[in-house]
C-alpha positions as CSV (number, residue, x, y, z in Angstrom):
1,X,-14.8,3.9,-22.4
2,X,-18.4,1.9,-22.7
3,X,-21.1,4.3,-21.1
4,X,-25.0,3.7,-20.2
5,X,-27.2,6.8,-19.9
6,X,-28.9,7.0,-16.8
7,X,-32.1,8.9,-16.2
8,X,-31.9,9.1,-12.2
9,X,-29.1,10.2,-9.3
10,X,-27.4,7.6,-8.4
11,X,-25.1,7.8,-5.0
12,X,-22.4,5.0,-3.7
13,X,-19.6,5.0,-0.9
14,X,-17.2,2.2,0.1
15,X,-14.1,2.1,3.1
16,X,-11.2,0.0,2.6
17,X,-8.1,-0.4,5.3
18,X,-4.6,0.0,5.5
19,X,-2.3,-2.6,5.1
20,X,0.8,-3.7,7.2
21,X,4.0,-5.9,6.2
22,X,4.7,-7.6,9.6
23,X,7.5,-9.4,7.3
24,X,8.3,-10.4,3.9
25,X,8.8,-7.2,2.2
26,X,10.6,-7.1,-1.0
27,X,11.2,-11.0,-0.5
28,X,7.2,-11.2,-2.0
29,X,8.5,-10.0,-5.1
30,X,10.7,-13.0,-5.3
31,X,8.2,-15.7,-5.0
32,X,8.6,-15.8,-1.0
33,X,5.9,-15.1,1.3
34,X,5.2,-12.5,3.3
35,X,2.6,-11.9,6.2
36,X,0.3,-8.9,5.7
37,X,-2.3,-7.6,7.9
38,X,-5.1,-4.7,7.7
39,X,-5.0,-2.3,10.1
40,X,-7.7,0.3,11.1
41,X,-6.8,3.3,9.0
42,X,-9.5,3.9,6.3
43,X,-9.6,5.2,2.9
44,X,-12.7,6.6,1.7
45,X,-14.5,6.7,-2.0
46,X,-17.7,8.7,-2.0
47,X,-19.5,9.0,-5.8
48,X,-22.6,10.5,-6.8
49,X,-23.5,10.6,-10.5
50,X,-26.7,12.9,-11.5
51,X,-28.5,13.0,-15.2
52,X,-26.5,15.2,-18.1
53,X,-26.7,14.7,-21.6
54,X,-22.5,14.1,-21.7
55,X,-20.3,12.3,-19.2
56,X,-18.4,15.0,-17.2
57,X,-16.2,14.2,-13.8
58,X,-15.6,16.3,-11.2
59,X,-12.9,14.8,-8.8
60,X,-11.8,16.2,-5.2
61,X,-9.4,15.0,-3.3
62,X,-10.5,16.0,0.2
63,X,-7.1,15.6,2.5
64,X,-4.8,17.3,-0.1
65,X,-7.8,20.2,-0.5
66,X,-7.5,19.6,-4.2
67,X,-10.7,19.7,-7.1
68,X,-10.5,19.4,-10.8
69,X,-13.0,18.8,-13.1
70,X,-12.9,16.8,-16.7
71,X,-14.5,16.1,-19.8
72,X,-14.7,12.4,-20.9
73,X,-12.4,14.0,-23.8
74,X,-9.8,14.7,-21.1
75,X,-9.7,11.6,-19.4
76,X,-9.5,9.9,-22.3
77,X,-6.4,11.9,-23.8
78,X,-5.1,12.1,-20.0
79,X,-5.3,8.1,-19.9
80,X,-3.5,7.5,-22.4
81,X,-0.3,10.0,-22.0
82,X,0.1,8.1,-18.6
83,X,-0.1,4.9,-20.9
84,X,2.4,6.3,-22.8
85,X,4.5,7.3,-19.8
86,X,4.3,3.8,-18.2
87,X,5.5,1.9,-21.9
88,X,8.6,4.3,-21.5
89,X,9.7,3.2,-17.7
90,X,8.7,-0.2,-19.1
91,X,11.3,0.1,-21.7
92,X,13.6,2.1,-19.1
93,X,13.2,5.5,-20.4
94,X,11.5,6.5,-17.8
95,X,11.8,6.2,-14.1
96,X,8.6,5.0,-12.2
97,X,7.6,8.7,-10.4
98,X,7.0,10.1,-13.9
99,X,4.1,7.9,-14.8
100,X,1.7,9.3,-12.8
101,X,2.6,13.1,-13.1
102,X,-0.1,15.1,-10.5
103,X,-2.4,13.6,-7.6
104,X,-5.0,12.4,-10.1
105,X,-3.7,10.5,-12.6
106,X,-4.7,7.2,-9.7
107,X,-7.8,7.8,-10.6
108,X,-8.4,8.7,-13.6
109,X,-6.4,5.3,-14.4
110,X,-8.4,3.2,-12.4
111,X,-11.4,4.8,-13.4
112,X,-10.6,4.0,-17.2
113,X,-9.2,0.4,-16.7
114,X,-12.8,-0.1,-14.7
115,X,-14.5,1.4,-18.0
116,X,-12.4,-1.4,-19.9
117,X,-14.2,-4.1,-18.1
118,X,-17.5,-2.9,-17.1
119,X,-20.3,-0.5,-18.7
120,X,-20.2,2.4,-16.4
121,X,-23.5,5.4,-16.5
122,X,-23.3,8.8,-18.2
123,X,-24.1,11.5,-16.4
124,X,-22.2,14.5,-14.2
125,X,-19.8,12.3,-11.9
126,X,-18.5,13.5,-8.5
127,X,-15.5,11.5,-7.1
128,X,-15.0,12.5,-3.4
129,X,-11.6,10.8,-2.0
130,X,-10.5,11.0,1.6
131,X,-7.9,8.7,3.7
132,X,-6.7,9.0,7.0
133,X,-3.6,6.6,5.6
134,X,-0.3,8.4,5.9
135,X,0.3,9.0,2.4
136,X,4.2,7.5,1.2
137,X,4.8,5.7,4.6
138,X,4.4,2.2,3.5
139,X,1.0,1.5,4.4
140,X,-0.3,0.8,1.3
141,X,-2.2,4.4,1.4
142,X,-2.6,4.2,-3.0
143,X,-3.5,0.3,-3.0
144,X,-6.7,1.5,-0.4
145,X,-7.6,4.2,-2.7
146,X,-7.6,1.7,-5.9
147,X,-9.7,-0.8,-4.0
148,X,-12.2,2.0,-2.4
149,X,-12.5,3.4,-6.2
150,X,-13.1,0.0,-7.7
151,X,-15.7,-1.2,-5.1
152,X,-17.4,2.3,-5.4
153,X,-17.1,2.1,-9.4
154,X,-19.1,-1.6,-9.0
155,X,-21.8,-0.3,-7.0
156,X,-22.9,2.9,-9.2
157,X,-22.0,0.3,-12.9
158,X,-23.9,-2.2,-11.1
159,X,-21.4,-4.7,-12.2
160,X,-18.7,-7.3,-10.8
161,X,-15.5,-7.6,-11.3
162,X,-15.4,-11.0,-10.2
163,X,-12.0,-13.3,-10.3
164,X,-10.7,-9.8,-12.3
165,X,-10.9,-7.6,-9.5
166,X,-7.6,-8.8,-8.0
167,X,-5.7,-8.7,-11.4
168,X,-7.2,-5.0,-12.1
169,X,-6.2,-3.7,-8.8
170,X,-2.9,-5.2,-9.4
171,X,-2.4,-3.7,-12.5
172,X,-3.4,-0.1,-11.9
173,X,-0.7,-0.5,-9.0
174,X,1.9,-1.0,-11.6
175,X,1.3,2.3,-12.5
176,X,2.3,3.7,-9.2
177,X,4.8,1.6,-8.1
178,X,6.3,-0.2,-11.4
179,X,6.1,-3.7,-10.3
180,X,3.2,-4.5,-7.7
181,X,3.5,-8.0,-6.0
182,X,-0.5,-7.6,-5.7
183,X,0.2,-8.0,-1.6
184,X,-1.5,-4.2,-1.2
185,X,-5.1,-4.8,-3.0
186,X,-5.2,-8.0,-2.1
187,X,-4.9,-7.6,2.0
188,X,-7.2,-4.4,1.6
189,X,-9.4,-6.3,0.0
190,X,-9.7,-9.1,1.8
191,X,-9.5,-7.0,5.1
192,X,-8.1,-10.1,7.2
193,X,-4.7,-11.0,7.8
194,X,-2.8,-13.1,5.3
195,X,0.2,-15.1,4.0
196,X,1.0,-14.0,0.3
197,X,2.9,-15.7,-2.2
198,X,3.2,-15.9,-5.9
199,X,0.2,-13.9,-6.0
200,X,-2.1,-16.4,-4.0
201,X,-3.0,-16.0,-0.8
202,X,-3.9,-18.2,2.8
203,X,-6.0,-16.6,5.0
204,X,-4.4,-16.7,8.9
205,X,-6.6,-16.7,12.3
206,X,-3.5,-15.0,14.3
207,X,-5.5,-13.8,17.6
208,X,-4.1,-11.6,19.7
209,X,-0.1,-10.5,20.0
210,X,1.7,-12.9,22.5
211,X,1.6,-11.1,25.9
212,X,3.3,-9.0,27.4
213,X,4.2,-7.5,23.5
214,X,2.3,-4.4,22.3
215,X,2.4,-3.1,19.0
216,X,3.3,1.1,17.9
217,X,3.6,2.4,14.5
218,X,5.9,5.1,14.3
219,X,6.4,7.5,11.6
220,X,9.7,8.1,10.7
221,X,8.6,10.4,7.5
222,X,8.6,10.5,3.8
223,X,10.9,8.2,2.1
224,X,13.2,10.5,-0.6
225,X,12.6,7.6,-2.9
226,X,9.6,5.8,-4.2
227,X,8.6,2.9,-3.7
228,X,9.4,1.8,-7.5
229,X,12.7,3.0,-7.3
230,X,13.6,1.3,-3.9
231,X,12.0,-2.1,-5.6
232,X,14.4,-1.3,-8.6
233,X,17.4,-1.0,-6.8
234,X,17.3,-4.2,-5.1
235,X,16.5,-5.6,-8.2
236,X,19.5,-4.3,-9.5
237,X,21.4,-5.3,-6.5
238,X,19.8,-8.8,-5.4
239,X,18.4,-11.4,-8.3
240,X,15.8,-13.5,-8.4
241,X,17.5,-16.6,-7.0
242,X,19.9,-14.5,-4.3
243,X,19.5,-16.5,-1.2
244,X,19.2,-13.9,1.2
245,X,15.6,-14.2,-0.6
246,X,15.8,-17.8,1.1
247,X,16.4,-16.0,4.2
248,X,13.6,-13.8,4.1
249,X,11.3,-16.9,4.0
250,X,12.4,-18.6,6.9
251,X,12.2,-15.1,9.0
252,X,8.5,-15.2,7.9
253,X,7.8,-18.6,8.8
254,X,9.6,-18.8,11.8
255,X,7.8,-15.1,13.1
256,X,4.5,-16.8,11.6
257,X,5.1,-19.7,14.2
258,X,6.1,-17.3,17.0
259,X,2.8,-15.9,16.8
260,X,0.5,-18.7,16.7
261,X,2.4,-20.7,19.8
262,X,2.5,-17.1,21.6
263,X,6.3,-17.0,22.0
264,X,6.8,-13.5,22.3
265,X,10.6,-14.1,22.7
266,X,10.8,-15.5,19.4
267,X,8.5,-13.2,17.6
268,X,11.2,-10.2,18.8
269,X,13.8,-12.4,17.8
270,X,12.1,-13.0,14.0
271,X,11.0,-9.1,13.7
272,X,14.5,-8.6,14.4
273,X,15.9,-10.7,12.1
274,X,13.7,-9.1,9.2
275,X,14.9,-5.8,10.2
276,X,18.6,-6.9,9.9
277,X,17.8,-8.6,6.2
278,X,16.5,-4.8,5.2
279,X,19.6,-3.3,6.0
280,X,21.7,-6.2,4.4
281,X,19.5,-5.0,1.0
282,X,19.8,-1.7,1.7
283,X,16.6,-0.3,2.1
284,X,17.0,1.0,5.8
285,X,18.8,4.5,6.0
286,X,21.7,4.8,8.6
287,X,20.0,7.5,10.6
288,X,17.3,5.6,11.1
289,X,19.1,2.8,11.9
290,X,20.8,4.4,14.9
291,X,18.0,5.7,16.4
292,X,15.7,2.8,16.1
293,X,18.9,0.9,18.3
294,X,18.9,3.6,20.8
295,X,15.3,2.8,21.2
296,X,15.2,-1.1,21.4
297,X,18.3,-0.9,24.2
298,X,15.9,1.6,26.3
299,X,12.8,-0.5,25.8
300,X,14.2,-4.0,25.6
301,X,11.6,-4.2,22.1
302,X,12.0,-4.4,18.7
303,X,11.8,-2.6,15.4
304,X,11.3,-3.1,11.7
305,X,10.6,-1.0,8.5
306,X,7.1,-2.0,7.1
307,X,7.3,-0.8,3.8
308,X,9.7,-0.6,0.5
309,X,12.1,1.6,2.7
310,X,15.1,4.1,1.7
311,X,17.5,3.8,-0.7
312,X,18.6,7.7,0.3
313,X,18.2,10.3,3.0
314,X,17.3,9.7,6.4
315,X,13.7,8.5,6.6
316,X,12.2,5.7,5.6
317,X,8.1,5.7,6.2
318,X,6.2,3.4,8.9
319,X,8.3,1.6,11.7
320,X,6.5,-1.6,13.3
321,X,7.5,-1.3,17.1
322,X,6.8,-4.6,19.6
323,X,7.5,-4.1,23.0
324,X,6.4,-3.9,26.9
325,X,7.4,-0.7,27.0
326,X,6.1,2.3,25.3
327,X,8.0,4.4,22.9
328,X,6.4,7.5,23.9
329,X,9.3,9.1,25.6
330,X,12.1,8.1,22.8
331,X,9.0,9.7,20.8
332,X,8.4,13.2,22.2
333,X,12.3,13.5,23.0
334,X,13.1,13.0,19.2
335,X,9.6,14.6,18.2
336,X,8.4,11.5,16.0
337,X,4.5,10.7,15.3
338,X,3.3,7.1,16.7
339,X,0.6,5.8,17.6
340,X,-0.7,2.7,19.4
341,X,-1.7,-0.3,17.2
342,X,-4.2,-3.2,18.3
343,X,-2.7,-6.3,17.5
């Protein structure tokens, strides 16, 4: 880690968004594209770095009321177990939820990849994190948090990233999720609604949702499996050339259509189709299944999973809702979080 002294306090914040699959999941890991959008849920990076004669970082994590402090020793020999870690699940020794081992390890990874690229000051460093991103829903809650950090960790190094930002982002995602498409960091980012694929992106002018459709995210809690093990078992289940992959693609470019002729029959018809292809690769638990039916035949909308999904248990993170009707009443009866979404 390449440090600069500095003499004088130096104090930096940045914001970044959620993100939102409208369709494509899984399918971007293929090559296909999917269409992403930010929504309004924020992540927060505060850092303020005083004079000391040896680099020492205090990080707090505000919305899990967790602090820890550590030397430049630490992160160094803390960096590079999870290095360690992450070269066993590469060679499948380990699964993908025991590279980063406590709520940390996120940044103190990206914290030394930035070091790798960019000179960064000595001094006492406090790392204040908040989000008000559901954490494991699907809404990219780790990808906003490596984006804040690395925007924050430019302004205090006075330094760019440049064309590397993307790739970094991407990389330090890896850690979390075993094989990141790049989708999250590169939505966040870009904080404007996108097709991705192959790891480049066109930027989209969608306007509003086709009326009489609104938009609710509800939360149909914690996935039992991470995101990296749901991505592995398709993997293991669906290959690279599959042609429900195929599939996938169409859905996105027929929904993508939908939206920009304001058909709001056919964008119900194309968020359902996605839907089905996510239980076809198994990602959507039955429970969930059953209740988001029960829903759509008392709302005449429709429903999808946004993020990796379930391979087990009965939840499976954020559901994208489109309707005239609000879901409030399915909501309260079967006491599940939503909340309204402007699209």
């Amino acid at each position: 880690m390449n440090f600069q002294t500095t003499s004088q306090t130096i104090t930096a914040h940045s914001q970044s968004p959620a993100k939102l699959i409208v369709s494509g999941e899984h399918a971007v890991v293929y090559g296909q594209p999917a269409l992403s959008i930010p929504i309004p849920l924020l992540s927060h990076c505060q850092i303020n770095i005083s004079a000391a004669d040896k680099t020492h970082f205090e990080i707090a994590l505000s919305d899990l009321a967790q602090s820890q402090e550590f030397s430049l020793a630490d992160v160094e020999q803390l960096t590079s177990n999870i290095e360690m870690r992450y070269k066993h699940f590469q060679d499948n020794t380990l699964t993908i939820d025991q590279v980063l081992k406590t709520d940390f390890d996120l940044i103190l990874i990206t914290l030394k990849k930035f070091s790798d690229f960019c000179k960064i000051p000595t001094g006492r460093w406090q790392i204040i994190i908040s989000s008000e991103i559901p954490l494991e829903r699907g809404l990219g809650s780790s990808a906003s948090i490596i984006v804040s950090l690395l925007k924050t960790l430019e302004k205090v190094s006075q330094s760019k990233l440049l064309d590397n930002f993307f790739s970094l982002a991407q990389a330090i995602e890896n850690y979390q999720h075993g094989n990141s498409s790049g989708l999250d960091p590169t939505t966040i980012y870009q904080n404007r609604p996108l097709i991705y694929q192959n790891q480049k992106f066109s930027e989209l002018n969608l306007g509003k949702l086709p009326q009489p459709l609104n938009a609710w995210l509800i939360d149909s809690g914690k996935s039992k499996s991470s995101t990296g093990d749901t991505v592995s078992h398709v993997r293991n289940h669906f290959k690279t050339h599959h042609d429900i992959w195929q599939q996938f693609s169409n859905t996105t470019q027929q929904l993508l259509t939908a939206w920009q002729t304001n058909n709001a029959q056919s964008l119900l018809k194309c968020i359902h189709s996605n839907q089905q292809l996510l239980c076809q690769i198994g990602v959507v638990p039955k429970t969930l299944q059953t209740w988001l039916t029960e829903l759509e035949q008392q709302t005449a909308g429709v429903g999808k999973v946004c993020g990796a999904g379930a391979i087990e248990g009965d939840s499976a993170g954020i559901v994208l809702f489109l309707s005239e009707n609000s879901p409030a009443e399915f909501c309260q009866k079967h006491q599940l979080t939503f909340f309204a979404l402007d699209l």
